[in-house]
N, C-alpha and C positions, 0 to 999 in steps of 0.2 A: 443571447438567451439568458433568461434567470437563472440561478443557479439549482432552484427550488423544481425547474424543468425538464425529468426527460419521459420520451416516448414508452409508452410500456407499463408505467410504475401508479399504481391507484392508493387510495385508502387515504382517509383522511387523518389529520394528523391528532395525535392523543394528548388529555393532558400531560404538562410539563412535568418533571420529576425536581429533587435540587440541583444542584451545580453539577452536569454528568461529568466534570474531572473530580470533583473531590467524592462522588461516589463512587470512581473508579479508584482512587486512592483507597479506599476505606479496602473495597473488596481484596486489591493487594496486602491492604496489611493482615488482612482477615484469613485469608489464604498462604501466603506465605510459610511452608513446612521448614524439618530442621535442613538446614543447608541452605535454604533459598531466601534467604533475606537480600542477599548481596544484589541477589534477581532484580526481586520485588523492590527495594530502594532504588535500583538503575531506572526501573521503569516508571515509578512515584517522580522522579525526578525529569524523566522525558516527556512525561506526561500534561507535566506542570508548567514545563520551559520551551518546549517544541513547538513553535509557533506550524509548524505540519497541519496539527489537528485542527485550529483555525482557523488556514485556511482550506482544508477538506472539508469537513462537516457540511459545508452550506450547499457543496455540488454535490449532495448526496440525499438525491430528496426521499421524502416519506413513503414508507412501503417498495421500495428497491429493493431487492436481493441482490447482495453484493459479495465477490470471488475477491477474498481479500490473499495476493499470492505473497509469500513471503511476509506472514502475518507475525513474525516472532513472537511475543508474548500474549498476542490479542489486543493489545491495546484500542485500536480502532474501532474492533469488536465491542467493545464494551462499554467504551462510549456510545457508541450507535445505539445500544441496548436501553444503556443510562437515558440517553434522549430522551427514547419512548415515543419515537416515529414509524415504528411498526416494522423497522428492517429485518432481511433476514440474511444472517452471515456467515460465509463456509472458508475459514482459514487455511492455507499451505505452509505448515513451514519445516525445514528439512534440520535444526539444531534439534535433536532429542533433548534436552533441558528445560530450553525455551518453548517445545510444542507441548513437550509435560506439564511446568505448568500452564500454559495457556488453557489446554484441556481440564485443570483445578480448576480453571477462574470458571470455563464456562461450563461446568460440570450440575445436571440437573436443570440447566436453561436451554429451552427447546429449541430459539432461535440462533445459538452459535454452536458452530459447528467446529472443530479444529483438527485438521491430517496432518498427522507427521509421517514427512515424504519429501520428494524433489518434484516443486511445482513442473517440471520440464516432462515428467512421466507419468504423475498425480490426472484418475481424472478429472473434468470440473464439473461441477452442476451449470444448470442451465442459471441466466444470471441476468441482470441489467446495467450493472455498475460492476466496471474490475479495476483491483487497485495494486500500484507497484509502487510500492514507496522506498527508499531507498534502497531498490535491488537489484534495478539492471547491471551496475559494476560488480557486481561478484559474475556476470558470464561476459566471454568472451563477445565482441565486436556481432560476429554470425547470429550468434546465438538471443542474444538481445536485440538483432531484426526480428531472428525465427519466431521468438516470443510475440513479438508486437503484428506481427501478419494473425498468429494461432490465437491471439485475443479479436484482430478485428473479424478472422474469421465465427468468431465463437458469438459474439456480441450481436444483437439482432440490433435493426437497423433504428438509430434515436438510442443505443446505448452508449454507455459513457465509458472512458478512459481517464483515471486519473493516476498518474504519475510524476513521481518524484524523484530528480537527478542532478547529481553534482556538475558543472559546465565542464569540462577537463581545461578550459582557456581562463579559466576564472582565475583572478590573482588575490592579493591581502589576504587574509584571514582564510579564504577557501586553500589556498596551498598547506595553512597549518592542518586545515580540517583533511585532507587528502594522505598524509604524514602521520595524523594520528589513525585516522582508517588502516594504513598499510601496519602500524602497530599491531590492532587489534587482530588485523586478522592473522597476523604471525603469532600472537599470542594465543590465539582461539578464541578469542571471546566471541566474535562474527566467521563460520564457519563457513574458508571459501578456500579454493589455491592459490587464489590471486585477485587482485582488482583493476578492473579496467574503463579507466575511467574517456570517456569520449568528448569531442564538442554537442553545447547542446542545438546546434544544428542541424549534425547528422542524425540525432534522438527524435529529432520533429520531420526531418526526413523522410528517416525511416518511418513515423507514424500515420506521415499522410500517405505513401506510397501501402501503407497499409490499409487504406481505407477511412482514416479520420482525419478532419477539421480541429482544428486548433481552436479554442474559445479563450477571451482577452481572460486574465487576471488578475486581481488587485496584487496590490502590493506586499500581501499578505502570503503571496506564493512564493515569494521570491526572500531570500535574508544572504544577512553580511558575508556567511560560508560560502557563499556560491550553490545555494539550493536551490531550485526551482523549480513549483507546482505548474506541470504539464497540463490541462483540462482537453480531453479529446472527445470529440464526437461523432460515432461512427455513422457515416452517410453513403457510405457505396463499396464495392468491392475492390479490394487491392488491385491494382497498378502496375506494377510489376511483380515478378516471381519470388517470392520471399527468401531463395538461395537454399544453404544446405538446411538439409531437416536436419531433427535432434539424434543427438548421437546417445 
């Protein structure tokens, strides 16, 4: 399937805007209060270098309402905005810092939305596109099945799944990047108890027993850390029993 394709999603798409990374740039620096620069550079800087957004953007087609869970700063958000493909965005994210400003950035803009909360008890709006970008490894093994069942339950039938996950088998450069993770979150800067990180076999496993198809893509999902962009497709009801609910 195109990437430009899912079930559900209408509206034609709108004139283009400039570069929606450098005018997400712009709005971070525009934004940026006293204390939060440090923020606002981390994320000018992800923004700019994260080949992530590359390859998301294209599986996210025009007039989607999209469940962005573990949305940190809005980033995604904002782009999508920037585009100016008519999307509509309701961010989860449980760092009070990062959901504060995120709430700055979209503050006055009708289309994003941003909760600070724990996506696991947060409720969600109704949706077509739900995104997990680098957040299943802050929950345990259970808990990021239970998530990926309570998405493909949530997702009507021709919605989409996209996430993002570290391989836990990956070697080079992904072992430095799993090292500097476990830093961060000792340090706080990513607010978890622990990370746990899995093969990405059991991640797609777990996906299709949740009800979605996997879709090929480019090379653009995949980088040298050991990342790589999940594309799922929900086509029928889970498979098996999704195990223990959230606690």
């Amino acid at each position: 399937m195109n990437p430009s394709q899912a079930t559900g999603t209408t509206g034609p798409p709108t004139a283009r805007r400039r570069d929606p990374v450098e005018e997400v740039v712009a709005r971070l620096t525009s934004a940026a209060g006293p204390g939060e620069r440090w923020l606002a550079g981390y994320a000018k800087g992800k923004v700019r270098r994260d080949r992530l957004y590359q390859a998301v953007l294209p599986w996210i087609p025009s007039g989607a309402s999209v469940l962005d869970l573990g949305c940190g700063v809005g980033l995604l958000g904002m782009l999508l905005d920037a585009r100016g493909l008519g999307n509509d965005i309701h961010g989860i994210e449980w760092d009070p810092p990062k959901a504060r400003f995120a709430q700055r950035l979209a503050q006055g803009n009708p289309v994003i939305r941003v909760v600070c909360g724990d996506l696991c008890t947060e409720p969600w709006p109704e949706c077509t596109v739900v995104t997990v970008l680098d957040v299943l490894h802050y929950l345990p093994p259970e808990q990021q099945r239970a998530l990926l069942f309570r998405i493909g339950a949530h997702l009507p039938e021709g919605g989409r799944l996209l996430v993002r996950v570290m391989d836990a088998r990956a070697g080079g450069a992904a072992i430095l990047t799993r090292l500097c993770e476990r830093v961060a979150v000792r340090l706080g800067w990513n607010r978890a108890p622990r990370v746990y990180w899995r093969p990405l076999s059991a991640v797609q496993t777990d996906g299709v027993d949740a009800g979605f198809v996997f879709l090929p893509t480019s090379a653009a999902g995949e980088d040298s850390f050991g990342n790589h962009l999940l594309v799922g497709e929900k086509t029928g009801v889970a498979s098996r029993p999704q195990g223990p609910a959230w606690v």
